[in-house]
N, C-alpha and C positions, 0 to 999 in steps of 0.2 A: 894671561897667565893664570888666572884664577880655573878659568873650564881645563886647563890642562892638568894642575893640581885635581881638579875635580874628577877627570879622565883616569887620572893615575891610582886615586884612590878607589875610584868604580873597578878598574882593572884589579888592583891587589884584592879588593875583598872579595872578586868574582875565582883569584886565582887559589885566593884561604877556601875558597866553599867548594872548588870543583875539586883541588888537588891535596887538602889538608882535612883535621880534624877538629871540629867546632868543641873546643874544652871549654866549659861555663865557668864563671869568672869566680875569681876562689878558691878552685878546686888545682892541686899542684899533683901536675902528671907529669913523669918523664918518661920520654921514649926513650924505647930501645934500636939497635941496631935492626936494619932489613933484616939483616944473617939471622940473627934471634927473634924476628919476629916469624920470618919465612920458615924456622924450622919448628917452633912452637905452632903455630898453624896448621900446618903439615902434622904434627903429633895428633895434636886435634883432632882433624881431620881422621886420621887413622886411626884414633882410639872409639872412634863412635861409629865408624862403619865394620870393625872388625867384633867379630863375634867372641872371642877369646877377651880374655878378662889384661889388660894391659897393664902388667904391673910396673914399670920402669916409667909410666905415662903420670902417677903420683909424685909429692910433695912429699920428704918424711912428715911432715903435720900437710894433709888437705881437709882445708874447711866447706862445710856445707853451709851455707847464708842465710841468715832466719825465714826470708820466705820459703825458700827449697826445702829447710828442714822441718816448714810447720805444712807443707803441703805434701812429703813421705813420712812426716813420724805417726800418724794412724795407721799407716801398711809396714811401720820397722821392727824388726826382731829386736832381740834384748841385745845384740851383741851392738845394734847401733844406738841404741836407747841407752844404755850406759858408756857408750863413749865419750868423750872428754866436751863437756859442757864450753861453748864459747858464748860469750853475751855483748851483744849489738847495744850500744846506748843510741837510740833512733833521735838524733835533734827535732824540735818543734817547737810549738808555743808552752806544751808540756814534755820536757822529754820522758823517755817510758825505755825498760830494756827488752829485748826480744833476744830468744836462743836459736843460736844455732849449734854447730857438732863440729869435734874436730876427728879427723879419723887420720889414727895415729899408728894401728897396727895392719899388717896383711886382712886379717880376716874382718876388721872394721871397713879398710878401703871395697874388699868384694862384695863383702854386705849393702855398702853402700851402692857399689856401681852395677850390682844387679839388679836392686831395687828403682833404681835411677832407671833402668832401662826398659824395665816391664813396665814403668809409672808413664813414661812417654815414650814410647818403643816409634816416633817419629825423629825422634834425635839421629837414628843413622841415616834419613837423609835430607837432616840440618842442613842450611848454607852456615857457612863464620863466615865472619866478617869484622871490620871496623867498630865500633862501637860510636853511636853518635851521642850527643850532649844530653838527652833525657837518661838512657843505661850509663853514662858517665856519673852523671847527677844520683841517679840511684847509688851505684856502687858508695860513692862518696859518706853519702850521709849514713851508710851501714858499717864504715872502718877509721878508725882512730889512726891510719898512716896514709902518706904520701901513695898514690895510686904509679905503680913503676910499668910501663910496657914489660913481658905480651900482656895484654890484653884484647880478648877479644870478643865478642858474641857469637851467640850460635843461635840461630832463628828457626825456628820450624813454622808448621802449618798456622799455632794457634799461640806458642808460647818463644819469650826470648830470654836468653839463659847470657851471666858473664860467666868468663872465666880469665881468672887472673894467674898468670903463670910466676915463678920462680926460677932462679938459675942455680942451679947445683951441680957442681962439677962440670960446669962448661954445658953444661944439658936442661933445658927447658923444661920445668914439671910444676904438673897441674897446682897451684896452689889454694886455690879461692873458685868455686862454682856458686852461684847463685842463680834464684829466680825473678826475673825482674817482676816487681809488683808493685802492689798500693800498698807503701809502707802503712800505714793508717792501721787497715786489717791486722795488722801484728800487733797493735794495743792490747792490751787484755784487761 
């Protein structure tokens, strides 16, 4: 009785590691539906291979993530440099805040996503994907809410980016980009 218990539990956590998503313990994420993940994805996808500036692909507020906005604000125009200040309270043994940007108007969002594109011009051809437990862990400790499906990453050559979507009118939009990093670096 006991090895088949034992069989059964080897089988479940083989079936959580191959077919699920490893969420670290603490952290409260809720999925979303296939439909709204499969078409958030797909948005994605098509907002970073398309050369044209996507504007329907935004959040009325998209936030850019304290690493992402401390690794484009030496290359931002003034129009992203006074956009709407957001600040990260980073947990630790000290906590410390870190900014990041809310880009809240048209021409904040284009400022943003072309600067975004020249900065890593390997994002068009990003894989997404799932997001495993370490860019979970990140995202986490960088937001004061519940973490809601889409969410997804986007992987390139050298760097891995979240992105956290929104539902607005029935429609998937970008909410939350970040850059996965060594929160640490953002101490100041």
């Amino acid at each position: 009785m006991k090895v088949a218990k034992l069989l059964i539990l080897i089988l479940l956590g083989f079936v959580s590691f191959a077919y699920g998503q490893d969420i670290p313990a603490g952290v409260r994420y809720k999925k979303a539906s296939d439909d709204i993940n499969n078409r958030s994805k797909s948005a994605l996808e098509s907002a970073l291979t398309d050369s044209n500036f996507p504007s329907k692909f935004f959040a009325s507020a998209t936030v850019v993530g304290p690493t992402l906005w401390k690794a484009l604000k030496p290359n931002s125009d003034q129009t992203l440099i006074n956009s709407k200040p957001v600040i990260a309270i980073i947990p630790g043994k000290t906590s410390f805040a870190a900014e990041g940007k809310a880009m809240i108007a048209d021409n904040e969002r284009k400022a943003f996503w072309k600067l975004l594109r020249a900065r890593y011009s390997d994002l068009r051809s990003a894989k997404v994907r799932k997001a495993k437990a370490e860019e979970i862990s990140y995202f986490w400790a960088t937001i004061p809410f519940d973490i809601d499906e889409p969410f997804w990453v986007i992987e390139t050559s050298g760097d891995r980016f979240i992105a956290n979507f929104e539902i607005e009118a029935g429609e998937p939009r970008l909410f939350w980009i970040d850059l996965v990093g060594d929160l640490e670096k953002l101490r100041p």
